[in-house]
GUDREN-850711 format. One record per residue (C-alpha): residue in three letters; x, y, z. Coordinates in steps of 0.5 Angstrom, whole numbers, plus 2048, in hexadecimal, padded with zeros to 3 digits. Last residue first. Example, Ala and Ser with C-alpha at 12.3 -4.5 7.8 and 13.67 -1.06 7.14 Angstrom:
! residues 2
ser81B7FE80E
ala8197F7810
This chain:
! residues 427
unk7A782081F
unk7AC824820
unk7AF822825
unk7AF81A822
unk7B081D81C
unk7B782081F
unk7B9819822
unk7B781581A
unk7BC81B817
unk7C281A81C
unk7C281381B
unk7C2814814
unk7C7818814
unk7CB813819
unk7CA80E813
unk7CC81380E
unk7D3814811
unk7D480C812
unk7D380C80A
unk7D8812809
unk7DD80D80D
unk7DB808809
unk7DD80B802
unk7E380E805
unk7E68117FE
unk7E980E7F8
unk7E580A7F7
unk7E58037F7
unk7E37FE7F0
unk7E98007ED
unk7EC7FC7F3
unk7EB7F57F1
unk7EA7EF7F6
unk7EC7E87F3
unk7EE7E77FA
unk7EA7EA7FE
unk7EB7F2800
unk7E47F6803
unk7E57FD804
unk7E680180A
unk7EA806809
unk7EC80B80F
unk7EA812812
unk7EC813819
unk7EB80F81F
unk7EE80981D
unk7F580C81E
unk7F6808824
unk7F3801824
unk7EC800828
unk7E87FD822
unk7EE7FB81E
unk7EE7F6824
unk7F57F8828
unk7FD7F5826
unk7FE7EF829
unk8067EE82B
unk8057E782E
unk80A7E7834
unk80F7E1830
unk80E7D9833
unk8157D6833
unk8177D382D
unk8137CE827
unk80B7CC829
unk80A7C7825
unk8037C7822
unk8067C781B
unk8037C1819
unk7FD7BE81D
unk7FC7B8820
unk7FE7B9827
unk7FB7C1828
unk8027C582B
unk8017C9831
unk8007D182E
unk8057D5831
unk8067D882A
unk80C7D7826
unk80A7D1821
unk8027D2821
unk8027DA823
unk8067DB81C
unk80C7DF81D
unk80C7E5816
unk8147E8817
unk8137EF819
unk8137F6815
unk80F7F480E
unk8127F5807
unk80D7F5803
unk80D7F17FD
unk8067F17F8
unk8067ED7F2
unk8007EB7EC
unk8007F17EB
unk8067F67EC
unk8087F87F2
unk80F7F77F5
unk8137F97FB
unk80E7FD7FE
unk8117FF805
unk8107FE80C
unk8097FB80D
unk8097FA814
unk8097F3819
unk8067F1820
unk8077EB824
unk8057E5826
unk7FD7E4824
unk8017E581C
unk7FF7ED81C
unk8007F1815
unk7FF7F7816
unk8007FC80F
unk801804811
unk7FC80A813
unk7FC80981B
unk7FA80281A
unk7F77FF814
unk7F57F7815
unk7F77F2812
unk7F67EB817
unk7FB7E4814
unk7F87DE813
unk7FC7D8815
unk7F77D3817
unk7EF7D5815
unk7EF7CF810
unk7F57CB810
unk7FD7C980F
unk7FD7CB807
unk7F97CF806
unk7F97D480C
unk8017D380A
unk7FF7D8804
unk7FC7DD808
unk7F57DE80B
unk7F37E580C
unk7F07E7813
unk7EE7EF812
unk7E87EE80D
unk7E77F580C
unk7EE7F7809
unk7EF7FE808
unk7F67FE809
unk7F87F8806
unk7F37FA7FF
unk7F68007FE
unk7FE7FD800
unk7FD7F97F9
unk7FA7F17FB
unk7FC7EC7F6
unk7F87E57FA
unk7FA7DE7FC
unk7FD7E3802
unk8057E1805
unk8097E280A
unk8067DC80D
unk8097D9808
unk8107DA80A
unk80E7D7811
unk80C7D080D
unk8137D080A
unk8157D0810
unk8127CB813
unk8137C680C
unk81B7C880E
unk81B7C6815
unk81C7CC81A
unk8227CE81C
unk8227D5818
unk81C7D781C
unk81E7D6823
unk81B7DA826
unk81E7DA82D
unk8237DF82B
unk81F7E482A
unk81E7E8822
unk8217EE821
unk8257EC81B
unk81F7E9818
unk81C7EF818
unk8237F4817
unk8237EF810
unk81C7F180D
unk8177ED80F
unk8127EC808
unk80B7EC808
unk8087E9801
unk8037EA7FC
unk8017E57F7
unk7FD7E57F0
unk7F67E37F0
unk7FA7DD7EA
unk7FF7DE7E6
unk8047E17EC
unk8037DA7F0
unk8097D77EC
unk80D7DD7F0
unk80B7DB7F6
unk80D7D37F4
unk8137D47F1
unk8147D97F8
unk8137D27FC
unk81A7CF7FB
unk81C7D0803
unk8237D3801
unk8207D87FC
unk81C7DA800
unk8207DB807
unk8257DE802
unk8217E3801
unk81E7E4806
unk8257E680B
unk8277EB804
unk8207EF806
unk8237F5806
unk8267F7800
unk8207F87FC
unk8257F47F6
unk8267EF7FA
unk81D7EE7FC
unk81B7EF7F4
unk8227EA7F2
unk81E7E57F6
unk8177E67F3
unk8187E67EC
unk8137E97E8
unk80E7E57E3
unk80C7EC7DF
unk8107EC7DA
unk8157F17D8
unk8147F77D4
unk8167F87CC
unk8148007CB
unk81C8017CC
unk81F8077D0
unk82280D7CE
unk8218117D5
unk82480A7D8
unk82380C7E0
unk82A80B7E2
unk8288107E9
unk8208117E8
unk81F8177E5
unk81B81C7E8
unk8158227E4
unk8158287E7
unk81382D7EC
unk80E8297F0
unk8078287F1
unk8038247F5
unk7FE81F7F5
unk7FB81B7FB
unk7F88147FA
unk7F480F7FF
unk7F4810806
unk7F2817805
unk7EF81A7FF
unk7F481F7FD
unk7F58247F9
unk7FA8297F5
unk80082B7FB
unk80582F7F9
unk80C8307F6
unk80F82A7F9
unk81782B7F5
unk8198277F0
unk8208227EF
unk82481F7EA
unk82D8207EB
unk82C81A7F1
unk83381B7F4
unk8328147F8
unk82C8107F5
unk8268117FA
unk8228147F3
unk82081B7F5
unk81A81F7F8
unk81B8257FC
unk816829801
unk816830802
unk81583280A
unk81B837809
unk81F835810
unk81C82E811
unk81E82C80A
unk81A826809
unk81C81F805
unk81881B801
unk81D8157FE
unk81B8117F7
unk81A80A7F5
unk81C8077EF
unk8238087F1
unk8218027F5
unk8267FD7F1
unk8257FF7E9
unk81E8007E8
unk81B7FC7E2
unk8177F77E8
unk8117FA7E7
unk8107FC7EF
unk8158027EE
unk8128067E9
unk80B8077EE
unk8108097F3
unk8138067F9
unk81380D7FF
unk81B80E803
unk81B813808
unk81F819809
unk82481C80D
unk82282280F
unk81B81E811
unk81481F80F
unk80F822813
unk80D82680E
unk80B821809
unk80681D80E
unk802824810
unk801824808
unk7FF81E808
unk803817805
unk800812802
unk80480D801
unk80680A7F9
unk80A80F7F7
unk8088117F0
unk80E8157EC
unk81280F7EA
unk80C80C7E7
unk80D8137E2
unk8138117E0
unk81180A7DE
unk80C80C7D9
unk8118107D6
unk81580A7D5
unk80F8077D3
unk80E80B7CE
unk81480C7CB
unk8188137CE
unk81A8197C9
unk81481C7C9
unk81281C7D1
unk81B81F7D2
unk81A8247CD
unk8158267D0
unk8178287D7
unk81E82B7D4
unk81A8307D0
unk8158327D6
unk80E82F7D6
unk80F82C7DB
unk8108317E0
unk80B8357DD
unk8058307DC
unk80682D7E4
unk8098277E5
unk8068227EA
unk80781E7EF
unk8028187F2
unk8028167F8
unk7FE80F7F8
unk7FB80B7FE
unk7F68097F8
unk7F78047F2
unk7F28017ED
unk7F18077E8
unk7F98097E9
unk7FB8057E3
unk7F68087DF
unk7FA80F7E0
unk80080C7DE
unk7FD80A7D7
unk80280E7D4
unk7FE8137D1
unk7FA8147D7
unk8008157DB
unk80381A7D7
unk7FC81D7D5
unk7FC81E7DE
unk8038227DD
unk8008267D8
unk7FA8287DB
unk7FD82A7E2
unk7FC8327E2
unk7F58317DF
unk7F382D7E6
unk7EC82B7E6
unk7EE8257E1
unk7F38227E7
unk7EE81E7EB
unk7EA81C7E4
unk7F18197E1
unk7F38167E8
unk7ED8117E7
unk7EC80D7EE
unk7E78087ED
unk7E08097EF
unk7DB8077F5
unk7D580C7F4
unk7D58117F9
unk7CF8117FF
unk7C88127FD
unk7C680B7FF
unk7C780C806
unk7C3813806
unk7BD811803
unk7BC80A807
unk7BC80E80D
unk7B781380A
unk7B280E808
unk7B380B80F
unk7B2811814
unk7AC812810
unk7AC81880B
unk7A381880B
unk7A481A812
unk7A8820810
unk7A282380C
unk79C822812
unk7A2826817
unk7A282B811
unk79B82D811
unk79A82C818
């Protein structure tokens, strides 16, 4: 009787309350913080610190970050070469060891012989020579070791997996590796005198290699000026075909044959008004964003739908559905991404009958089999652990943390649940 009359003072409200407002505090990601119970690293995150690269990170996440442990880089050859590097330079040497994807340790091992190729931190400055500041990651199937190296041919700077440190999935891993790695015709004696932040847009997509189509749809259309006018203000993130995406494009849609203002609508479909890294793009709330033809053809028309499916990016047009390929630049205020199909906007491709009256109503082309990618609800890959944070524009990403907060919060919710069923028995 005691201890029923106890527990009924507990209501089933006061403990429900109790257990949803108990949850983890959003924080920004300190990567000094999550290397400080590791003694073995504290030379390579006071290198991170002192650089200023460790501030950097605060507001990224879907990191893998590789570290160097005390005894390695401490070595005579390690520590010549940290000495001898400007600020800057050694700034950008470390970039060069931040991967922006997360891969798990089941991701690593299945890895292929001949490798894949994964952007950098240093790589989205613009200071990397062609894509050399992306590295190769590669599996030897037969010794299970892991290699990094620059993807040039005959790459003289390369490390070796040493073990898995932490992880918080979806969000950063943190390896350790044998050695520091050079990026091929990285200037060890490097000047402190950086570029400007402007970027260019089209020589970003030629030097990615890639994208050689865009570009020059880009550059023909005009409308590039005013992309990268837009990088002083919120900033802006772009979805890039690469050149096997137009390449694969049917027949009957006939994009190139389109009138130039056409066109150039469709390229600004490509487009948010927004700087978005790939965090924020994977951990979207609001999964139907608005693009830069929105503004210019009218609410809620050419507004593309982001979601994550099976662990990457989609981007869903209502016709067809496109992946985040690769990072081609990252640096606020722009992000470009390469992406795996031509974004076709419904109100030009769709089946859709024209609206007199409204521009860009038309319909060009046969109609296309919309290739609809499920809700997020239902969509494969839903099922597991996932990010779900709000991204507007202007959204800021040192305020998530760098765990599932609403995930933990959906926990609760079913404690609470639980406890209020056992009150009742109890009771």
């Amino acid at each position: 009787m005691a201890f029923n009359l106890y527990i009924s003072h507990f209501t089933p409200t006061i403990i429900t309350y109790l257990l949803l407002f108990t949850t983890p505090s959003i924080s920004a990601l300190n990567i000094t913080e999550l290397l400080s119970p590791y003694p073995n690293l504290s030379a390579f995150s006071a290198l991170l610190s002192n650089s200023a690269v460790a501030s950097d990170l605060s507001h990224r996440s879907s990191l893998t970050l590789l570290t160097v442990p005390n005894s390695y880089l401490t070595s005579p050859s390690s520590v010549d070469l940290t000495r001898r590097l400007s600020l800057s330079a050694l700034a950008d040497l470390l970039r060069y060891h931040i991967l922006l994807q997360f891969f798990s340790w089941s991701d690593l091992q299945q890895i292929s012989p001949s490798g894949i190729l994964v952007t950098t931190l240093f790589q989205t400055t613009g200071r990397a020579s062609s894509n050399f500041g992306s590295v190769n990651i590669s599996r030897n199937p037969t010794t299970k070791t892991i290699t990094l190296h620059s993807p040039a041919p005959y790459s003289p700077s390369n490390a070796t997996v040493l073990f898995l440190v932490k992880t918080l999935p979806y969000n950063i891993t943190i390896l350790s590796v044998n050695s520091l790695i050079i990026p091929y015709g990285f200037d060890l004696m490097a000047s402190e005198t950086l570029p400007p932040l402007g970027l260019n847009i089209t020589k970003a997509l030629i030097d990615g290699h890639n994208f050689n189509v865009a570009a020059s749809m880009l550059s023909a259309s005009g409308v590039v000026e005013e992309f990268e006018a837009d990088e002083g203000g919120a900033g802006i993130t772009l979805f890039v075909p690469t050149d096997i995406a137009f390449a694969d494009l049917p027949n009957n849609e006939k994009l190139q044959s389109l009138p130039a203002d056409k066109k150039a609508v469709v390229l600004k479909f490509h487009v948010l008004h927004s700087y978005y890294p790939l965090g924020s793009l994977e951990s979207i709330v609001n999964p139907v964003q608005p693009t830069l033809a929105t503004e210019d053809m009218g609410a809620g028309r050419f507004t593309l739908n982001i979601s994550r499916v099976n662990g990457s990016v989609a981007i869903d047009t209502g016709l067809v559905q496109a992946s985040v390929t690769q990072t081609v630049i990252d640096q606020k205020p722009l992000a470009i991404f390469g992406v795996s199909k031509v974004l076709l906007p419904r109100e030009f491709f769709g089946k859709e009958s024209a609206v007199p009256g409204k521009p860009g109503n038309e319909v060009i082309g046969s109609a296309q089999s919309p290739d609809v990618s499920p809700s997020p609800d239902n969509s494969p890959g839903f099922g597991g652990p996932s990010s779900h944070l709000s991204s507007p524009p202007g959204f800021r990403e040192d305020d998530r943390s760098g765990v599932d907060v609403l995930g933990q919060r959906s926990s609760c919710i079913v404690a609470a649940l639980c406890c209020i069923g056992l009150l009742y028995v109890l009771v």
